[in-house]
N, C-alpha and C positions, 0 to 999 in steps of 0.2 A: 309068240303065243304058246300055250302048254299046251300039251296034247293031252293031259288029267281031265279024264271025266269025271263029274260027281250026278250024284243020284237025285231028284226034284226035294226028298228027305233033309238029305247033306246040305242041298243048300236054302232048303228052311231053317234045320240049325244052324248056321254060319249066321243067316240076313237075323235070329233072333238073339245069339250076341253080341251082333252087329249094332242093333237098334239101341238097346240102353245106353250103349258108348255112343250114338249121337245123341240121344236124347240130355248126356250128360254135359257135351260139347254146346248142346243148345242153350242149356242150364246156366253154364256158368259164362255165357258173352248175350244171354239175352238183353241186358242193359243197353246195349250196344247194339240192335239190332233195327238198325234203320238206316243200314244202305249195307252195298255187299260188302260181308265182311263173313266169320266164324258160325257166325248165327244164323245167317242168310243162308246159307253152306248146309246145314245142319237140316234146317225147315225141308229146304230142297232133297235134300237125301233121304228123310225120315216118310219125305211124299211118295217120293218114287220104290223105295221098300216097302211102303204098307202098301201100293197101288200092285205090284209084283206078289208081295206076301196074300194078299185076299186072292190072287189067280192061284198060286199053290198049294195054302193052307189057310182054310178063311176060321179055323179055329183057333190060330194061332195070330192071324191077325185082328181078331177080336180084341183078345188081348192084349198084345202092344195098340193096338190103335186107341184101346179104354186109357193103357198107361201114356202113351202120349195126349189125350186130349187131357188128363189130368193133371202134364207137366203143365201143358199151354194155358190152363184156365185156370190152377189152381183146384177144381173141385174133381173127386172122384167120383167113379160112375155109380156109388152108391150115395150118393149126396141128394139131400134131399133141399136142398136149398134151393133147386128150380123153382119147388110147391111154392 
């Protein structure tokens, strides 16, 4: 293990370049994603960062969690197609 500490800051910025590169991993094996494989992988990862992200910055995970439910459903969070 490192002995490098990082600040709650450093590692909101890390887990938010972190997240579009699985969200993109999600993206391109979603097809695919009905037993564990790439995609299963992704979902799981993308859970347990935004569930860490809302304890350290719930402004930032607003944000990615809007852009994540807009990879999964297709609709953005300004979509008015619930009405």
């Amino acid at each position: 293990m490192s002995d490098e500490k990082i600040t709650i800051e450093e590692l909101a910025e890390f887990m938010t370049r972190q997240l579009p590169m699985t969200y993109d991993v999600f993206e391109k094996h979603r097809a695919d994603d009905v037993d564990r494989n790439q995609a299963s992988w992704a979902r799981g990862r993308v859970d347990a960062f935004l569930q860490l992200m809302q304890v350290i910055d719930g402004e930032r995970e607003t944000m990615l969690r809007a852009e994540w439910d807009r990879i999964t459903t297709g609709k953005g969070f300004m979509s008015d197609e619930d009405n």
